[in-house]
C-alpha positions in Angstrom: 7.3 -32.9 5.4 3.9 -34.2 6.3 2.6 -30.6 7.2 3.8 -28.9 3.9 2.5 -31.9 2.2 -1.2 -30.7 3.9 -0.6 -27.1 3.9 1.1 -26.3 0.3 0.4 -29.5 -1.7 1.7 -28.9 -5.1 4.1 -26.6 -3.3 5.1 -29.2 -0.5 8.5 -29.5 -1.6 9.2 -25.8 -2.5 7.4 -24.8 1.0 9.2 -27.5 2.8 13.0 -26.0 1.3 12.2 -22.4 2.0 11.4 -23.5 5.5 15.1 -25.0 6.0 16.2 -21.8 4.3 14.6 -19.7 7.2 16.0 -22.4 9.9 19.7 -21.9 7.8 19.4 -18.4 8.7 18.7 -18.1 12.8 21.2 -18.0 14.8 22.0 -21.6 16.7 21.3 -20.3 20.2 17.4 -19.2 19.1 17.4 -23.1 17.4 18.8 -24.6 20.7 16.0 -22.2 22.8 13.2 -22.8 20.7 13.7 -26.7 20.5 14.0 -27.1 24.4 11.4 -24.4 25.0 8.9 -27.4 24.0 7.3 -25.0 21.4 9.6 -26.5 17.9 6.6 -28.0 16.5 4.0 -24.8 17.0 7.3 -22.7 15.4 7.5 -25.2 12.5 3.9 -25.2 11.9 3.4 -21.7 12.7 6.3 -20.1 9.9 5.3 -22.8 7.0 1.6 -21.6 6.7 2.7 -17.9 7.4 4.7 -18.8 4.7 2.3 -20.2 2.4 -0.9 -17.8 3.3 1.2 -14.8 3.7 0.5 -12.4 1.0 4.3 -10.5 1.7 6.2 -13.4 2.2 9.3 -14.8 0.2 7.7 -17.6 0.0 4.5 -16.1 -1.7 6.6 -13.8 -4.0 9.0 -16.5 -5.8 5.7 -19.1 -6.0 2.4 -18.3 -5.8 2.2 -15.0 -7.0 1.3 -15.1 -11.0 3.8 -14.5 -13.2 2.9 -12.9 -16.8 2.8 -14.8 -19.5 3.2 -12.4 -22.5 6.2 -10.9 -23.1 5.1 -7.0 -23.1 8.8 -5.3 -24.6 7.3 -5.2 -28.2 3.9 -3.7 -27.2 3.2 -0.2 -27.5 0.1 1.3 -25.8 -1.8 3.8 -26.8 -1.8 7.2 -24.7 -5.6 8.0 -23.4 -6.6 10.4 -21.4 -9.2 9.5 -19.0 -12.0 12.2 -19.6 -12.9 11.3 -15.8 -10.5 12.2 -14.0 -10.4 15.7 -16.1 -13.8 16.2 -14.8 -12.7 15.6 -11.2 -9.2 17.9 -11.3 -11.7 20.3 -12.3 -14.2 19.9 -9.9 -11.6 20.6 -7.5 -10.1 23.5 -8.8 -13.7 24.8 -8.6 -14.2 24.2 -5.5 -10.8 25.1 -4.1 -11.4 28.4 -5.8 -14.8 29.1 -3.6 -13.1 29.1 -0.7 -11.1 31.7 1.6 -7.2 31.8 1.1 -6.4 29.5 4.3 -8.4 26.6 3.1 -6.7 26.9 -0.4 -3.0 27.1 1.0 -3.8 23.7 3.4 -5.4 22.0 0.1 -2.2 23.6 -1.9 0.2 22.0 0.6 -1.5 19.1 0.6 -2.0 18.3 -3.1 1.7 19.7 -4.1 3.6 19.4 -1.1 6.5 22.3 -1.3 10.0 21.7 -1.7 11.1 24.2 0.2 9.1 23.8 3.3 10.4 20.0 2.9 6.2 19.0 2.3 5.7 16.1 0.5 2.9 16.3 -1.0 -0.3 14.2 0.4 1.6 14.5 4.2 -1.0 16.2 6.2 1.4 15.2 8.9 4.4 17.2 7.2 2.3 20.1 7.2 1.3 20.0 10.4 5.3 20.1 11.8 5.9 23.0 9.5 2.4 24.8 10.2 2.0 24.2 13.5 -1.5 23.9 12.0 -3.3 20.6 14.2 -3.5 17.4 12.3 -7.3 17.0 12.6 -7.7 20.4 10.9 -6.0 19.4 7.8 -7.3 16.3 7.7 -11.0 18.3 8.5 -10.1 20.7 5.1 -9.1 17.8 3.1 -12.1 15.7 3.7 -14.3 19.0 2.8 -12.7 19.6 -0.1 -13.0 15.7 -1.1 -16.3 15.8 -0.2 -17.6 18.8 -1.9 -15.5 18.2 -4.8 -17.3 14.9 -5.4 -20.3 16.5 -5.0 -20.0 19.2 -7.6 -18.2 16.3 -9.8 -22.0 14.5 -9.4 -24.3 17.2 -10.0 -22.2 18.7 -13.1 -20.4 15.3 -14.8 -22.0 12.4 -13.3 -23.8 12.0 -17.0 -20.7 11.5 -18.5 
């Protein structure tokens, strides 16, 4: 108790339950092994501050992570449209549309994905198994596309 006293303090008592939770739930042989490996205190320590400092962690999720405090069923919000992002789909579409067929199929495949070819869209590695097409090429169209895409998006909108 002394170590979830140190490690969670106003959670000492929630951290040191959850531990005994996690015991609960190994099997008795990996208890028995761990105790008379001489290691039961490192395990102890070890699990209650992955426990506490773990971002992923049960632990984390049921207590330390904030909960809200306004109850948001009643609230309506308005629908905006970020101007943006506009800017930037068409930025793309301008820049897709300078280039030769194959680099507009790759960006295609990799913005949409296609249902048929079972792509889903953003894979570059999906496209590659049904291509044959090498990762690092797709990966080498998408990053000049990105690339020139913002650049266009900075010389024509960056005002905005």
């Amino acid at each position: 108790m002394d170590v979830c006293v140190k490690v969670g303090k106003e959670n000492a008592r929630d951290l040191y339950q959850h531990l005994f939770l996690i015991i609960c739930e190994k099997s008795d042989e990996w208890i028995e092994e761990k105790y008379n490996s001489g290691y039961w205190q490192g395990i102890i320590i070890r699990t209650i501050i992955n426990q506490m400092y773990g971002k992923w962690t049960d632990f984390a999720k049921q207590h330390l992570q904030p909960i809200g405090l306004e109850d948001l069923d009643g609230i309506e919000l308005e629908e905006t449209t970020d101007v943006t992002l506009e800017f930037m789909y068409y930025s793309i579409e301008q820049v897709v549309k300078e280039h030769e067929w194959y680099i507009q199929k790759i960006w295609s495949l990799y913005a949409e994905g296609d249902d048929n070819l079972n792509i889903k869209p953003r894979s570059a590695r999906a496209i590659h198994r049904v291509t044959g097409i090498s990762r690092h090429e797709i990966l080498r169209v998408i990053k000049l596309i990105k690339e020139q895409a913002q650049q266009y998006y900075d010389d024509n909108f960056s005002h905005i």
